[in-house]
CHARMM-style PDB file with segment names, atoms N, HN, CA, C and O in Angstrom:
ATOM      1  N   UNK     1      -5.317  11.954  92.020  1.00  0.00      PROA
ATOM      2  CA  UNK     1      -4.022  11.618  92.554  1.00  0.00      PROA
ATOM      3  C   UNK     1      -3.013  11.386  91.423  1.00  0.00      PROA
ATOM      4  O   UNK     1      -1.963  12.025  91.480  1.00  0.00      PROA
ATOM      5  N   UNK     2      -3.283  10.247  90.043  1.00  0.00      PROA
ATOM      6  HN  UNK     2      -4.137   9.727  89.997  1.00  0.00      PROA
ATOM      7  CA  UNK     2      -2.391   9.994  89.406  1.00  0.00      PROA
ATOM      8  C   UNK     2      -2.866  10.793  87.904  1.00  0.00      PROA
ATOM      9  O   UNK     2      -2.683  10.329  86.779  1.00  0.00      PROA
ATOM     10  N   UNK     3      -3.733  12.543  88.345  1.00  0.00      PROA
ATOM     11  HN  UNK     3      -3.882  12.920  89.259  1.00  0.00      PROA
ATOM     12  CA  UNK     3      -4.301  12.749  87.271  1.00  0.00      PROA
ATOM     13  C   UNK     3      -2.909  13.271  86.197  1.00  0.00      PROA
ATOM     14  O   UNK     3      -3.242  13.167  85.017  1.00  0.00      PROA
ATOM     15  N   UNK     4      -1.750  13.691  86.343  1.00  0.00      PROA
ATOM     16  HN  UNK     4      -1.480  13.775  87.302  1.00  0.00      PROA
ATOM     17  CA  UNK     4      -0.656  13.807  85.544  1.00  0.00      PROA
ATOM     18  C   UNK     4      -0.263  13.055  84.627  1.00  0.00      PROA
ATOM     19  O   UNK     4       0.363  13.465  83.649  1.00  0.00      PROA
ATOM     20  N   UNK     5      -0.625  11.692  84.856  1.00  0.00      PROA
ATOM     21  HN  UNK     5      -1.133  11.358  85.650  1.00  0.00      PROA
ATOM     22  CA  UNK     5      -0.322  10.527  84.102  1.00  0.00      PROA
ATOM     23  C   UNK     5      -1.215   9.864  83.363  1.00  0.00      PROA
ATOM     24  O   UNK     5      -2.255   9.466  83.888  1.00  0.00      PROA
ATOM     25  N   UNK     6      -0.975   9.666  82.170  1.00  0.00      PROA
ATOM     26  HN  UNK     6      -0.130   9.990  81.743  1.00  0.00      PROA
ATOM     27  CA  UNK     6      -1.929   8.425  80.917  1.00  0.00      PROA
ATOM     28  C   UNK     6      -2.973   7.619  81.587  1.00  0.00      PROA
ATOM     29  O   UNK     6      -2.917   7.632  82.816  1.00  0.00      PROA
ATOM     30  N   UNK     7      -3.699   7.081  81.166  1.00  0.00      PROA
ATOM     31  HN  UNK     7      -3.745   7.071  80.167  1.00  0.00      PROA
ATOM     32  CA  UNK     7      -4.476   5.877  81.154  1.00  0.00      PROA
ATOM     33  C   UNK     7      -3.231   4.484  81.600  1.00  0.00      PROA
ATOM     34  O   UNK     7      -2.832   3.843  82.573  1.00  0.00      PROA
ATOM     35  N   UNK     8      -3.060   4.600  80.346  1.00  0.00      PROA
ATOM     36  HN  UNK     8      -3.384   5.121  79.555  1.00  0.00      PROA
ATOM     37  CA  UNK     8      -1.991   3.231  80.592  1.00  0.00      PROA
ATOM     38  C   UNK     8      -0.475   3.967  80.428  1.00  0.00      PROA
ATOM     39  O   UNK     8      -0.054   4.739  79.567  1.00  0.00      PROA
ATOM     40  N   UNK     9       0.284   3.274  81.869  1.00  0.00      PROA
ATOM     41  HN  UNK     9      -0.058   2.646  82.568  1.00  0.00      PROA
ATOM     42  CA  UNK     9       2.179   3.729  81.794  1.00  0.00      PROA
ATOM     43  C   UNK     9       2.965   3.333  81.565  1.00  0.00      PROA
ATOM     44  O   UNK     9       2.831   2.194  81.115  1.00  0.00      PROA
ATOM     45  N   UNK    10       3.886   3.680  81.625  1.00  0.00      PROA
ATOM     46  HN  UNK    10       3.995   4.605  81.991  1.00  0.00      PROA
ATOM     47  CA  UNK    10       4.788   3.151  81.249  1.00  0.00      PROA
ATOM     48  C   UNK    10       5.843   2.155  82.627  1.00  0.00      PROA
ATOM     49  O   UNK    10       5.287   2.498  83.670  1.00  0.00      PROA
ATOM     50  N   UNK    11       6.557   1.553  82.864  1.00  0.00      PROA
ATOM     51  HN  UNK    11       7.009   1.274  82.017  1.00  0.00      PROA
ATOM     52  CA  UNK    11       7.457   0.768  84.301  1.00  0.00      PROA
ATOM     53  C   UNK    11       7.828   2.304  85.080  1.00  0.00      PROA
ATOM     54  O   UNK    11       7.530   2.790  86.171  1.00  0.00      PROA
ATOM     55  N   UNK    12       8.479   2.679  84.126  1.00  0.00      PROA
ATOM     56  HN  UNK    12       8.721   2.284  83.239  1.00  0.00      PROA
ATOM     57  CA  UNK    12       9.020   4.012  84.679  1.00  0.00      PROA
ATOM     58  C   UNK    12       7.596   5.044  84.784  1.00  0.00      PROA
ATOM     59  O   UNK    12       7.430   4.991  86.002  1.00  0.00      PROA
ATOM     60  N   UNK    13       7.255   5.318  84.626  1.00  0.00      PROA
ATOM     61  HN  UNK    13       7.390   5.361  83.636  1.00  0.00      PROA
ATOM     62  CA  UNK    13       5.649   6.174  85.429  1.00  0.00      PROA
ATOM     63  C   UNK    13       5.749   5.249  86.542  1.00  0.00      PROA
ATOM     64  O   UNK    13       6.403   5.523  87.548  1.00  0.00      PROA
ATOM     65  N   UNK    14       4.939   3.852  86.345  1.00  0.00      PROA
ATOM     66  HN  UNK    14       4.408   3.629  85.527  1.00  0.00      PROA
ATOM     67  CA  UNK    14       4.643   3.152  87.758  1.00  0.00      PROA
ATOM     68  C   UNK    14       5.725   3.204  88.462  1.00  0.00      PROA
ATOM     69  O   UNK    14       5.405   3.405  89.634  1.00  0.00      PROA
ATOM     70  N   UNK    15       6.986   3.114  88.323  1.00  0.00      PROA
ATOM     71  HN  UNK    15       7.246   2.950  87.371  1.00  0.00      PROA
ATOM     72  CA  UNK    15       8.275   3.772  89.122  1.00  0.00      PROA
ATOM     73  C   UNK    15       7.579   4.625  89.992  1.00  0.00      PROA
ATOM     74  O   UNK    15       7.333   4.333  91.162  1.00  0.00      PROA
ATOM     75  N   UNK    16       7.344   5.386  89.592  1.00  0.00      PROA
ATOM     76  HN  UNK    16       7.544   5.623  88.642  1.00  0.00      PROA
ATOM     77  CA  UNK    16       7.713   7.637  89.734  1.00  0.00      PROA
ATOM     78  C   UNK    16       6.672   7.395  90.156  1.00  0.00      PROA
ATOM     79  O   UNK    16       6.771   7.526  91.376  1.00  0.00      PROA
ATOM     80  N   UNK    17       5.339   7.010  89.810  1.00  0.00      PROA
ATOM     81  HN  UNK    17       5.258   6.903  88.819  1.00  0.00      PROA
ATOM     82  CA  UNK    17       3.787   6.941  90.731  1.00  0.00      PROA
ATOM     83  C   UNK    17       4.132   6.273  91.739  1.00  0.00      PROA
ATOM     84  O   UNK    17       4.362   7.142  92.580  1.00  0.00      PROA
ATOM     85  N   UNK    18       4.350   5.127  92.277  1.00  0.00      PROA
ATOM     86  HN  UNK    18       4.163   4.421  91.594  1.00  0.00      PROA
ATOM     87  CA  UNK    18       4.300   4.399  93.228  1.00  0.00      PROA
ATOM     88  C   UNK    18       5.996   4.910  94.309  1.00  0.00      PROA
ATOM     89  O   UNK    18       6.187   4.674  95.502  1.00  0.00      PROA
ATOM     90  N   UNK    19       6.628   5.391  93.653  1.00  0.00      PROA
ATOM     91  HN  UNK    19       6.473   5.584  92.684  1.00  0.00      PROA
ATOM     92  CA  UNK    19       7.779   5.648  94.465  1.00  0.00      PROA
ATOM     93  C   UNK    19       8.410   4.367  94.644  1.00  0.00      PROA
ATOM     94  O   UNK    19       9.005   4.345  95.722  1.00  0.00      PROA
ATOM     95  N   UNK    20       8.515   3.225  93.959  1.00  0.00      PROA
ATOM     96  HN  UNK    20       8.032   3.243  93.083  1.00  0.00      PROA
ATOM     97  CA  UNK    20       9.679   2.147  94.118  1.00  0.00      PROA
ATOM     98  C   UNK    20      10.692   1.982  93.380  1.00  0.00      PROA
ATOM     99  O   UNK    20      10.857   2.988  92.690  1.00  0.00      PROA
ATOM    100  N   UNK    21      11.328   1.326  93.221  1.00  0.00      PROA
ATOM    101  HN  UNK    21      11.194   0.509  93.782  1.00  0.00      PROA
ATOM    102  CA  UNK    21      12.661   0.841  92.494  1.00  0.00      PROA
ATOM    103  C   UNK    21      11.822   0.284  90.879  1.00  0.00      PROA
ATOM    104  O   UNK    21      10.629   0.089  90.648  1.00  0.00      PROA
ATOM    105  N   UNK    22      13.017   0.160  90.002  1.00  0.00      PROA
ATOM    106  HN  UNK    22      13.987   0.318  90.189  1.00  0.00      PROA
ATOM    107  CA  UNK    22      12.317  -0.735  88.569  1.00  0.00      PROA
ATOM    108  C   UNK    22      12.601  -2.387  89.011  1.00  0.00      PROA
ATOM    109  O   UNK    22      11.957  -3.215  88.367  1.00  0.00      PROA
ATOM    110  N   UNK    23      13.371  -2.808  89.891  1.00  0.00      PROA
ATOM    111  HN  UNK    23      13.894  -2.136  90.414  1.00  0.00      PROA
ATOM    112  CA  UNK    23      12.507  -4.416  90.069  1.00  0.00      PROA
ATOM    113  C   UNK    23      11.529  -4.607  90.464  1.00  0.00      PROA
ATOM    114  O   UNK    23      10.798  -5.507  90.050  1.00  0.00      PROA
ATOM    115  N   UNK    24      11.185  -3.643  91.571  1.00  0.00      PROA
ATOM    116  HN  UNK    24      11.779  -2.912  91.907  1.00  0.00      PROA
ATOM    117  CA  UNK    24       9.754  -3.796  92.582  1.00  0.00      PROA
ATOM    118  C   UNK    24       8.725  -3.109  91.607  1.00  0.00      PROA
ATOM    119  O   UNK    24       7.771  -2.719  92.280  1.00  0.00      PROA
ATOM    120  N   UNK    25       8.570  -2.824  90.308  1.00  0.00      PROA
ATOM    121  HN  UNK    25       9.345  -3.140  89.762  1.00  0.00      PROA
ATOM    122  CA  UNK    25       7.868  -2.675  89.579  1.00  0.00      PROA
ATOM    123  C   UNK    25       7.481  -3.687  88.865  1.00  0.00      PROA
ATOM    124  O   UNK    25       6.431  -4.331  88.878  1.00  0.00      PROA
ATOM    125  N   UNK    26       8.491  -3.774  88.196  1.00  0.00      PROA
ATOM    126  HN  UNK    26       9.343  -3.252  88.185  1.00  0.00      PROA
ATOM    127  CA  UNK    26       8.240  -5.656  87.479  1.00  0.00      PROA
ATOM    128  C   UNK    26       7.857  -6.789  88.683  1.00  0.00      PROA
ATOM    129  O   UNK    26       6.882  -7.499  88.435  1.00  0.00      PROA
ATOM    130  N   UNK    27       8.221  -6.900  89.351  1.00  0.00      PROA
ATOM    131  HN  UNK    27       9.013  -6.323  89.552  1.00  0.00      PROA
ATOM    132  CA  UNK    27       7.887  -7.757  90.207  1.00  0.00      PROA
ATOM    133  C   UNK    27       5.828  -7.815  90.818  1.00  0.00      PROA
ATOM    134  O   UNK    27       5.171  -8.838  91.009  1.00  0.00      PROA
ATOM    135  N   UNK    28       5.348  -6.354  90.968  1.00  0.00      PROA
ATOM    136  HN  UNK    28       5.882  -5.522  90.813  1.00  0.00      PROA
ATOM    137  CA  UNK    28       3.973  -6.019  90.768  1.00  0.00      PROA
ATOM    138  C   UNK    28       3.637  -6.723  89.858  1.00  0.00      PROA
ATOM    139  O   UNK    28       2.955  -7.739  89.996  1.00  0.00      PROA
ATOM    140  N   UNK    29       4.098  -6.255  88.719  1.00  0.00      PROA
ATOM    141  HN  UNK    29       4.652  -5.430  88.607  1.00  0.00      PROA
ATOM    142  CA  UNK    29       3.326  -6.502  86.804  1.00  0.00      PROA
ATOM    143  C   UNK    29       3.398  -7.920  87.168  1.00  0.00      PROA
ATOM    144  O   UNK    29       2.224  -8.246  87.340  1.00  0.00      PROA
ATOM    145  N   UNK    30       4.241  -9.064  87.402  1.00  0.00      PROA
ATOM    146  HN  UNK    30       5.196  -8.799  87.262  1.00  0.00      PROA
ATOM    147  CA  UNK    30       4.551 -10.670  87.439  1.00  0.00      PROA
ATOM    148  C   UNK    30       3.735 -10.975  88.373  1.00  0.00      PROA
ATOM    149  O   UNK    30       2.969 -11.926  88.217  1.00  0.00      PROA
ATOM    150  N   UNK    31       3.736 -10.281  89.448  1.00  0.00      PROA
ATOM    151  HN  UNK    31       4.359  -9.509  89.575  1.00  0.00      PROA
ATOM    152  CA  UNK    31       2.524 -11.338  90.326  1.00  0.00      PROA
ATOM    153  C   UNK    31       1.121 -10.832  89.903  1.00  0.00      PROA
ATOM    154  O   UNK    31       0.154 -11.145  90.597  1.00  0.00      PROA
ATOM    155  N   UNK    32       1.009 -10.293  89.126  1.00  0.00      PROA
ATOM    156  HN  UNK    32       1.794 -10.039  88.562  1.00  0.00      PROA
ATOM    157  CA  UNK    32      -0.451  -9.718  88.476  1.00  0.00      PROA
ATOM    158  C   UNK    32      -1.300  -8.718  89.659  1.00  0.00      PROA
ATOM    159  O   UNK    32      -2.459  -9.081  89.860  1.00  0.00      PROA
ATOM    160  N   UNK    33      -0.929  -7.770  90.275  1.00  0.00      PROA
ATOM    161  HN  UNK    33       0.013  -7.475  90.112  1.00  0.00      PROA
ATOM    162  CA  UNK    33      -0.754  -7.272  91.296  1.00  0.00      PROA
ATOM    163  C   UNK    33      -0.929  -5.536  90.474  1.00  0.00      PROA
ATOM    164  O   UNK    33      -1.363  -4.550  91.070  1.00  0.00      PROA
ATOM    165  N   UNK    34      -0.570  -5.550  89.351  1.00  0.00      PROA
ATOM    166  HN  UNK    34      -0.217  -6.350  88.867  1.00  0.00      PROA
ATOM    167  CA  UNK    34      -0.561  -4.476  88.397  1.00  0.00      PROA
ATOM    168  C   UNK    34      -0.826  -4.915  87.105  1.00  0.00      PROA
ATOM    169  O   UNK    34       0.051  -5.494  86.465  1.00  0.00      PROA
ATOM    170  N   UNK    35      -2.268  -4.645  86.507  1.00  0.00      PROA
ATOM    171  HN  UNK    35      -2.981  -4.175  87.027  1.00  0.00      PROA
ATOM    172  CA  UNK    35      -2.492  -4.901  85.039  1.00  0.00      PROA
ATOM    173  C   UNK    35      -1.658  -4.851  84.259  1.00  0.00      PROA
ATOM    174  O   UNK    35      -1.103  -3.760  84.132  1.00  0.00      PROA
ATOM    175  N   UNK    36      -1.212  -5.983  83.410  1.00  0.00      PROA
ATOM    176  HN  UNK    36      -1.663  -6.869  83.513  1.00  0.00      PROA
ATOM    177  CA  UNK    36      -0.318  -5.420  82.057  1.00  0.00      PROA
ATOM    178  C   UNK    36      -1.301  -5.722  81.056  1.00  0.00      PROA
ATOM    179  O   UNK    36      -2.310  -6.326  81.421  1.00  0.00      PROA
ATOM    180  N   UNK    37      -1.171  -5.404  79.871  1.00  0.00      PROA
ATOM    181  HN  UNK    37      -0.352  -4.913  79.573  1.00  0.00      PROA
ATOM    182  CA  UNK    37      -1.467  -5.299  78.633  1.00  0.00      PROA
ATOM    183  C   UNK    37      -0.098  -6.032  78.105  1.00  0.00      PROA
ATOM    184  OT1 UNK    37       0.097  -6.181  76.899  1.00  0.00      PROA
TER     185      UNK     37
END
């Protein structure tokens, strides 16, 4: 499904993968909902 894309992305990939906005991205990464590094 996300074979186009890295191991690890960038906000903007998880953007463009998930189809949301860049707050509702950060907002994933903060509730720990999406691994950060």
């Amino acid at each position: 499904m996300f074979k186009d894309y890295p191991d690890v992305v960038t906000v903007e990939h998880l953007q463009e993968m998930l189809g949301i906005c860049r707050k509702n991205a950060y907002l994933l990464v903060k509730q720990n909902k999406i691994h950060s590094a």
